[in-house]
N, C-alpha and C positions, 0 to 999 in steps of 0.2 A: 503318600502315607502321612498321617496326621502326627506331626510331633512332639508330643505331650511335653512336660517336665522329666515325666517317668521315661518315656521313649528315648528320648535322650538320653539320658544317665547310660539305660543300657547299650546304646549303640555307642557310647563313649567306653564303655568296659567291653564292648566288642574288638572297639577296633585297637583296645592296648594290649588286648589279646590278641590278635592276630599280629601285633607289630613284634610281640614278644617270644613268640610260637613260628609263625612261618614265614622271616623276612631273613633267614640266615643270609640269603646269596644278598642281602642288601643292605649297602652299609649303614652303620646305625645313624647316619647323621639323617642319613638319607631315609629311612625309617622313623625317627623321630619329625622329620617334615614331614611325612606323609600323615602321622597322627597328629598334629599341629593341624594341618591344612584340612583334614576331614572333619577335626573337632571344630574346627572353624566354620567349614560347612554347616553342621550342627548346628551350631550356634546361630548363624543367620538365618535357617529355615526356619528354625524354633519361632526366632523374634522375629520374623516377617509373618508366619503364622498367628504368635501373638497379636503384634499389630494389627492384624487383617479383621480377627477375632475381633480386637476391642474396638476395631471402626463400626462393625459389625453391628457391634453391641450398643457404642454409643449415637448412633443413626437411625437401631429401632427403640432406643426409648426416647429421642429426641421427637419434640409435639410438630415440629416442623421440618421438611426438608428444606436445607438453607440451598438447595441448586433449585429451586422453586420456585416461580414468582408468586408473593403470598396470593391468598385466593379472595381477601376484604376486599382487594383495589378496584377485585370486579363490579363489587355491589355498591362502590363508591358514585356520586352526582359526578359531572366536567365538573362542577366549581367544587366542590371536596377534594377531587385527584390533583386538581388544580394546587389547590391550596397543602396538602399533603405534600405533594413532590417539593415545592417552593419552602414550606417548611423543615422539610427533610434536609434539603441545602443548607440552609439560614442553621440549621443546627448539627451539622456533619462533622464540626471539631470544635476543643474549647474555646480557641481563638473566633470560629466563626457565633460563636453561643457568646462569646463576652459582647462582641460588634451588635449581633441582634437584638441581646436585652438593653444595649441601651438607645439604640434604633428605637425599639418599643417603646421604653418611654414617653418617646415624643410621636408617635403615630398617631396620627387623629384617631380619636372613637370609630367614626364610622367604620372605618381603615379594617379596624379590628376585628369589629362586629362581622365584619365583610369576609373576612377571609382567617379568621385564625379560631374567631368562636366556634363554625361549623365542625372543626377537629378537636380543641381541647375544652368549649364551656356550653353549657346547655342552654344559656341564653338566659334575657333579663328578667323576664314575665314566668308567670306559673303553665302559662299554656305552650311557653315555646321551651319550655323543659319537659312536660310532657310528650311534644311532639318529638322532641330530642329522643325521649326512652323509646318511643313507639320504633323511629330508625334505626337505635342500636338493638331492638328485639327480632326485629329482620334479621339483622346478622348474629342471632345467636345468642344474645346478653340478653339474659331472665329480667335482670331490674337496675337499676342505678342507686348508688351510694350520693346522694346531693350533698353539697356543699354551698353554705348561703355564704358569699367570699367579702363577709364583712369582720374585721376583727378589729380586738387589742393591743397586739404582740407587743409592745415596749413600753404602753402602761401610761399611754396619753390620755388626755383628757377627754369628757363624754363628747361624741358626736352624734347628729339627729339620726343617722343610720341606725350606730350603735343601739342608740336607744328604741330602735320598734326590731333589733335584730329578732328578738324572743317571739317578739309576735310573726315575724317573716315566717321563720322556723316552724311553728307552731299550725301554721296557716297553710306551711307548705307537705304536711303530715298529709291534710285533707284535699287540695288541690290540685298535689302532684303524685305523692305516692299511692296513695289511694284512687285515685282517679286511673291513675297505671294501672295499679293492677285488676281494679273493674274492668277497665280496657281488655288485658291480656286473658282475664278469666273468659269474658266474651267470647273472644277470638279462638278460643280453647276448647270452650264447650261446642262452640260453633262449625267448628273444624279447621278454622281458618289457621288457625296456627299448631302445628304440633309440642308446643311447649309448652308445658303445664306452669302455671301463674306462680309464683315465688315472691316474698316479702321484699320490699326495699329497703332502702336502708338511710338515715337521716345522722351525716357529719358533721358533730358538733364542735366549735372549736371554741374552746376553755376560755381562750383570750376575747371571745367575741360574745360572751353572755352576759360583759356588763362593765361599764364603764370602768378601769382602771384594774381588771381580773388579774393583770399580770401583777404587777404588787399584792393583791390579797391570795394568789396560788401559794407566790413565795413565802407567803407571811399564815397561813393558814390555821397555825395551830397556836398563833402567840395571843394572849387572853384580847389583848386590844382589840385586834382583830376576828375574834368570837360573832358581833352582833353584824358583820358584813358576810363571816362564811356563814351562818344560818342565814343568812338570804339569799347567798349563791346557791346553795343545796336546794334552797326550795326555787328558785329558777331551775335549776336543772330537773329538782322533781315535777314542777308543774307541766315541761315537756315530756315529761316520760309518763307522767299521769295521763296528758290527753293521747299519747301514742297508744294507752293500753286503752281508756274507755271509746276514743273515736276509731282506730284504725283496725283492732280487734284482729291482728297477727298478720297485718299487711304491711307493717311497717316497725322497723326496729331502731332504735337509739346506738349511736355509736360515738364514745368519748376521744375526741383523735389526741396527737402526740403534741407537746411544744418543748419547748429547748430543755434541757437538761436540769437545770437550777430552777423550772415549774412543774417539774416532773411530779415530786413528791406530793404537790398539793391536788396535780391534775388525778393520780393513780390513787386520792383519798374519795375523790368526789364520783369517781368511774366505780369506786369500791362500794362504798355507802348505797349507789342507786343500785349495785347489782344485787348487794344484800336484802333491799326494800320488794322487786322485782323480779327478780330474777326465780323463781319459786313456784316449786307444784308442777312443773315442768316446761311455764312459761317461760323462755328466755329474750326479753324485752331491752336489756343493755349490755352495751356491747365495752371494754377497754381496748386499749392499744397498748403495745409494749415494743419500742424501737429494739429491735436485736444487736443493731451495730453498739450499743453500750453495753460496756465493761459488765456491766454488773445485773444485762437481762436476762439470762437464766435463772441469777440468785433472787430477781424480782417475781419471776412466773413462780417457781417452786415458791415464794412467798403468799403470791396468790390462789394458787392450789390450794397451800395449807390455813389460808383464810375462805377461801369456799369451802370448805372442809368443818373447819372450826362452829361458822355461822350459818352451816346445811343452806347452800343456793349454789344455782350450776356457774361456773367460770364461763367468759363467754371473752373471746380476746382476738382483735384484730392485730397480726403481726408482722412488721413491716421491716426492714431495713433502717430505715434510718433515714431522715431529711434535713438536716441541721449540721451535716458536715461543715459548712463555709463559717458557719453563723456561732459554734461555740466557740468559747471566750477561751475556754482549758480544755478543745476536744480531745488533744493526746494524752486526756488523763482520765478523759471519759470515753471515749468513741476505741474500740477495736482500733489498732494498728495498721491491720494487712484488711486486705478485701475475702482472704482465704480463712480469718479468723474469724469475719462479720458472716461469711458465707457457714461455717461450722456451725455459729452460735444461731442461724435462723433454723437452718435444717435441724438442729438440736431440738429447740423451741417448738417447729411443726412438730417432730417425731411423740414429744410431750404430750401435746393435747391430742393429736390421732391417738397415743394408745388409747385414752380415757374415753375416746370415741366410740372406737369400732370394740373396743371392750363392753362398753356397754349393750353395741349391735352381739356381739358374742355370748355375752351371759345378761341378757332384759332380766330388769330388777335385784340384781344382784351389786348393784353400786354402792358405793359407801355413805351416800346420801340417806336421812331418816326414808323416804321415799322408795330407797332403792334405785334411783337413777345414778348416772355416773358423773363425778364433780367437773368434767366438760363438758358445757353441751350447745356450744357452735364455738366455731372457728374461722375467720376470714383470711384464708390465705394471701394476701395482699403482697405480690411480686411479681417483676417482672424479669428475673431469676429460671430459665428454662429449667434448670437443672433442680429447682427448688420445686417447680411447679411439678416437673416429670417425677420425681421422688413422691408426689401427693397422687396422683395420677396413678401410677404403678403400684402402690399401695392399696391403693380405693378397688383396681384389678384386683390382685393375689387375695386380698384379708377380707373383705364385703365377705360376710355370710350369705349363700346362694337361698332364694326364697323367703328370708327374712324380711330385707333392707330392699324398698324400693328407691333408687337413686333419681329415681323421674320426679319426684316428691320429697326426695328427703332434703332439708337445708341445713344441719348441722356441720356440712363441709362448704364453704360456699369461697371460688377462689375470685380475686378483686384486682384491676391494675385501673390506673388513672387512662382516662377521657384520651384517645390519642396515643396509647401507647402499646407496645407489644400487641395489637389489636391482631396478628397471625395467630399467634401462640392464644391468644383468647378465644377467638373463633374456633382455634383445634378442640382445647380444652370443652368447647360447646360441643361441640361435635364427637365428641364422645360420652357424651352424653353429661357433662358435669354443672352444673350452677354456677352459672359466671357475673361478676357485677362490674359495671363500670365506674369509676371515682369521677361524678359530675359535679366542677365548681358550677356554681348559678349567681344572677345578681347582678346590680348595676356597672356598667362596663367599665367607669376607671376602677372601680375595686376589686373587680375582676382579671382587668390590665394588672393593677399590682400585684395580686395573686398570682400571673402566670411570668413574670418577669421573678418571683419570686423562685418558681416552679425551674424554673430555666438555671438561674444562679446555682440553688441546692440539687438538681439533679441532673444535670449537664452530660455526667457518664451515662445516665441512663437514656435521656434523649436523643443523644447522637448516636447511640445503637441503632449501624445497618444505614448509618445518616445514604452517605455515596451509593451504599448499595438502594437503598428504598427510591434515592431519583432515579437510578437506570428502571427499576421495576416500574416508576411510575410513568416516564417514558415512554418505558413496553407496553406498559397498558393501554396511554392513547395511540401508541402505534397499532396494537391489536384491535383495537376500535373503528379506525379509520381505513384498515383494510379489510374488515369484516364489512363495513358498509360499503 
């Protein structure tokens, strides 16, 4: 029999009844054990019940079975599983993450290029980033988020990179993203692939659009500084100008995160383009808002009531957080506990879905002059199961049936970096969802520092499943070599 809450209670008033009623021939002590010892019974069935319930529950809304070797490692090359398992090791604890990045450092190029690009960077050339999306669209991933891995972050002085970054960027709209998704539409209409073509997505980083960003982010609004931000604004509009006349919705703008103290300049210049852009139910640029700070909820409901104010859709990549190691005053900025960073993301998602599937629930009824609803895309960007299965099981229950085709629709579109969580991405494909991958691109020591950067700021998240993913990878060329 199933033990409810309620079941309980009354078999708890059974049996004080029966102690009270028919145990005369039995002495009370000896009576009162017996209702001690059965209420106790009670109690374990109940909570064993429960438990069983809530494994139950938390194994079918979980994207993966973790008693399961993931199912990517299959479609992996020998030199990818390779490099994967080897990886997996090299980063399986902090102490073994502090040794490898600075291992890395000193690895020769080649080294790199050899064995670490093929899992975390797309590669230096415009063609072998493309190639790169072509292999993660086999396993499931719609398009890739690029990253051209040249920046400014501490406000050094111009370099020759620096200087043609806008044009890399720029270059890379029409050679990579575009050239993608002419590819996948091919392959689509052709039959060759069941995935219908989805926009990519181009990562811009604040620090890397112009020699010294990081002091004029800081400094953004002081009059001095006036005649450098209208030139920054018009670099950032001129990439978002040729995203809109050459790519023509195969490619989106995405303004990513930096430290805490460039925040304010970065979420002015994310703001302004989505104002310009974002309109008529074009949504063209994309912000970010790190959740793990203090004060990202009061920044999104700021942003809401600035799409609101200035009628354009809010459009917000929302991430966790990457600047743990690296703030100067993080305990005054960064969440506390993991379980408070974890509340204020899912808070965050919860936000912009209602504004979403609201809109899929009453078309034209939004608060927009237009009538659309003032969200209108979202990048789920986590590597968070529990973050991801909460969007997931959502997009299940609340999707209006006949409305909302999810084959085509991109306003939910969930994101994890190049190399990670890559099970839980594949699930999330596989049930049908828009997945993107975070691809850094670009010349290999800038790229090296980018990923020794990746390693330092997110170490908990890479060593996720470290010990577990060699035995899987292991398994895999064991399953290999006896299939042959």
């Amino acid at each position: 029999m199933l033990r409810t809450p309620a079941n309980k209670q009354v078999l708890k008033r059974f049996i004080s009844s029966s102690a009270s009623k028919g145990t005369s021939s039995m002495p009370a002590h000896g009576a009162n054990s017996a209702v001690a010892a059965a209420a106790a019974a009670v109690e374990l069935a109940s909570a064993a019940t429960s438990a069983s319930a809530t494994a139950a529950r938390n194994l079918h809304n979980r994207l993966v079975d973790p008693s399961k070797s993931p199912e990517f490692l299959k479609s992996l090359s020998a030199m990818d599983l390779l490099s994967t398992t080897a990886i997996s090791a090299m980063t399986a604890s902090p102490t073994l993450i502090k040794m490898s990045t600075k291992v890395m450092k000193y690895t020769p190029n080649p080294l790199i290029k050899q064995f670490v690009y093929p899992i975390y960077c797309g590669g230096e050339s415009f063609q072998e980033v493309v190639d790169t999306g072509s292999r993660l669209q086999q396993r499931g991933f719609g398009n890739m988020m690029i990253s051209y891995s040249v920046e400014d972050a501490e406000g050094s002085s111009s370099t020759s990179l620096l200087d043609n970054a806008v044009d890399e960027i720029i270059a890379s709209v029409d050679q990579i993203l575009v050239k993608h998704y002419d590819n996948s539409e091919a392959a689509y209409a052709s039959g060759i692939s069941n995935q219908a073509p989805m926009a990519g997505y181009i990562a811009l980083k604040p620090t890397g659009l112009m020699a010294n960003s990081a002091t004029l982010l800081k400094n953004y609004n002081k009059p001095e500084y006036a005649e450098q931000w209208a030139a920054y604004l018009d670099t950032c509009r001129r990439i978002c100008q040729h995203t809109v006349d050459y790519a023509k919705g195969k490619a989106v703008i995405v303004f990513d995160a930096e430290k805490k103290v460039l925040q304010p300049g970065v979420y002015e210049a994310q703001r302004v383009m989505m104002r310009e852009f974002n309109k008529n139910g074009n949504v063209i640029v994309v912000g970010t808002i790190q959740m793990y700070l203090q004060d990202a909820i009061a920044q999104l409901e700021h942003e809401l009531a600035d799409a609101k104010k200035h009628d354009y859709q809010l459009a917000l990549k929302l991430v966790r957080g990457a600047y743990t190691h690296s703030e100067p005053d993080r305990w005054n900025v960064i969440h506390k506990t993991k379980a408070d960073t974890d509340a204020s993301y899912n808070k965050g998602i919860s936000m912009m879905l209602d504004s979403i599937i609201d809109g899929w629930k009453n078309p034209g009824k939004g608060p927009l002059s237009n009538g659309l609803p003032l969200v209108g895309r979202v990048v789920v960007a986590s590597h968070n199961e529990e973050s991801m299965s909460i969007v997931d099981r959502r997009l299940k229950e609340e999707v209006p049936h006949g409305t909302v085709d999810l084959a085509k629709e991109e306003s939910i579109v969930f994101g994890q970096l190049m190399g990670m969580a890559e099970d839980q991405g594949v699930a999330l494909a596989m049930r049908g969802h828009k997945v993107i991958k975070y691809v850094p691109w670009g010349p290999t020591k800038e790229t090296k520092e980018y990923l020794v950067r990746r390693l330092e700021e997110n170490g908990d998240t890479v060593s996720i499943g470290g010990w577990e993913f060699v035995k899987y990878g292991l398994g895999e060329f064991a399953r290999r070599a006896f299939k042959n």
